[in-house]
C-alpha positions in Angstrom: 22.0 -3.0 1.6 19.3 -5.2 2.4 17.5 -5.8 -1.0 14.2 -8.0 -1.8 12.2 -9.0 -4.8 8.5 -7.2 -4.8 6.6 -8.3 -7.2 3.9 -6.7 -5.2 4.2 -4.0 -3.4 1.5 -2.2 -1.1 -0.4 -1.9 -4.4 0.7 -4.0 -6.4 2.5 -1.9 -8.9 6.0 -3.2 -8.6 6.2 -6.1 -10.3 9.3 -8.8 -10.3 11.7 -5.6 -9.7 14.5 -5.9 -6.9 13.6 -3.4 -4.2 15.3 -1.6 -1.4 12.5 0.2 0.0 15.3 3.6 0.3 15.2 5.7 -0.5 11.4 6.0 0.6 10.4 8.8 -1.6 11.8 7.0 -4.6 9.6 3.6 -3.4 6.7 5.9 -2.5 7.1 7.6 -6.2 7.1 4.2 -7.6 3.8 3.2 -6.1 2.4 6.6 -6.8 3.1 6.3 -10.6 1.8 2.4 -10.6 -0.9 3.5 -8.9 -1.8 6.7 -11.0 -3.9 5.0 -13.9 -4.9 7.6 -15.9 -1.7 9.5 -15.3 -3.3 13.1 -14.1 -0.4 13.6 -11.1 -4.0 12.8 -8.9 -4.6 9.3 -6.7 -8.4 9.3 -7.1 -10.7 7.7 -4.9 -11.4 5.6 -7.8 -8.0 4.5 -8.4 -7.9 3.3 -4.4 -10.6 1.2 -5.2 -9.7 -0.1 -8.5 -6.3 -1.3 -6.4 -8.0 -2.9 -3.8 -10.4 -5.0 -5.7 -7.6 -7.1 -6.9 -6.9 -7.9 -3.2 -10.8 -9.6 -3.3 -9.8 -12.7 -3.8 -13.3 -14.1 -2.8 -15.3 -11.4 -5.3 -17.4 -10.7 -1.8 -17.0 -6.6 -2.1 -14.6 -6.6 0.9 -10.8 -7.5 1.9 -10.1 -9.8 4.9 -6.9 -10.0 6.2 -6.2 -13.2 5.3 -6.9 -12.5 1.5 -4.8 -9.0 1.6 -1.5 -11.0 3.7 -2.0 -14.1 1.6 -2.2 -11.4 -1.8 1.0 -9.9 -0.9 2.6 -13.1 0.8 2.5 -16.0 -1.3 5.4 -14.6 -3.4 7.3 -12.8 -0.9 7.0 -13.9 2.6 9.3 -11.8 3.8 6.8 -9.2 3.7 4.4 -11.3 5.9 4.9 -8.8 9.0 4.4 -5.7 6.4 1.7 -6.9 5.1 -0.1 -7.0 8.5 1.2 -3.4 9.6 0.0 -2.0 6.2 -3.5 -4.2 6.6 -3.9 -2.6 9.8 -3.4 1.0 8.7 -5.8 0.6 5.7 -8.3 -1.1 7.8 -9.2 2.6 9.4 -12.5 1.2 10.9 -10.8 -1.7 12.9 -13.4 -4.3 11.9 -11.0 -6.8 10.3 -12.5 -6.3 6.4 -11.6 -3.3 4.2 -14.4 -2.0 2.3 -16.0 1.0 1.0 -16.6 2.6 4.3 -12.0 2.0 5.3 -11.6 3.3 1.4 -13.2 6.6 2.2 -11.7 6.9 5.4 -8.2 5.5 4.0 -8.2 8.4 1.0 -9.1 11.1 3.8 -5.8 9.9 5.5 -4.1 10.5 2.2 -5.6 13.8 1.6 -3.4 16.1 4.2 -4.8 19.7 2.8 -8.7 18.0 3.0 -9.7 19.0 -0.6 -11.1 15.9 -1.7 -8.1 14.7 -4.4 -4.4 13.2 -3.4 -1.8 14.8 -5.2 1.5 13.0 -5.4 3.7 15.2 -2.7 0.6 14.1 -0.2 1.0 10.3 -1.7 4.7 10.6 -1.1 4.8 12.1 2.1 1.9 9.6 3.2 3.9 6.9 2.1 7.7 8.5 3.4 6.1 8.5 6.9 4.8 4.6 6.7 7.7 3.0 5.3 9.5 5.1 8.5 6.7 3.7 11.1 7.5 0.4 9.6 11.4 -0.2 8.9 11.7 -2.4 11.6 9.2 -4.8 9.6 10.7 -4.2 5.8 14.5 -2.8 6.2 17.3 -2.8 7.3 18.6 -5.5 10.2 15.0 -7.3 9.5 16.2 -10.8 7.9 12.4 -12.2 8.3 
């Protein structure tokens, strides 16, 4: 199997561990738990923000692309391609920052039963179909 070292993952929350993104739920429980700070079984919309501020290299309130791909790139370029599929899904406005306005928008992706909290089956299942979408930019037969 193809096999990487993450030490950051979507969010961040896998650090320095060898990853094969499959199973998906298992990678998608991982950043659920890593991402879960207070440990209530809930993603807040909080917690999305708290993740994405580290991402703000610049301290200017919003993500570009190039401080997200460069985040998630400077330790493992093999994500480089990932990191711009996963940029382009969180970036829900299309305007090339992320910011409050692609958080809201970003949680309501993440909330499939709309009632304003992200429980970890919607995280997971979220996450399942993404890593899918994307396999041909993370797994198996990509060799960067």
């Amino acid at each position: 199997m193809w096999q990487i070292i993450v030490p950051v993952l979507v969010f961040g929350v896998i650090n320095a561990v060898q990853v094969d993104f499959r199973p998906y739920d298992h990678s998608a429980e991982l950043l659920f738990n890593g991402s879960d700070f207070n440990h209530d079984g809930i993603f807040s919309r909080d917690e999305l923000e708290q993740e994405f501020k580290k991402y703000d290299a610049d301290g200017d309130g919003r993500v570009s692309r190039h401080e997200y791909t460069t985040y998630v790139t400077t330790t493992t370029p093999e994500l480089h391609d990932f990191a711009h599929a996963l940029y382009d899904d969180y970036d829900v406005t299309g305007d090339h920052h992320l910011d409050h306005v692609d958080y809201d928008q970003y949680y309501a992706k993440l909330d499939a039963d709309v009632d304003g909290s992200v429980t970890r089956a919607e995280f997971v299942d979220y996450w399942v179909k993404l890593f899918q979408a994307t396999e041909h930019l993370h797994g198996h037969g990509h060799h960067g």
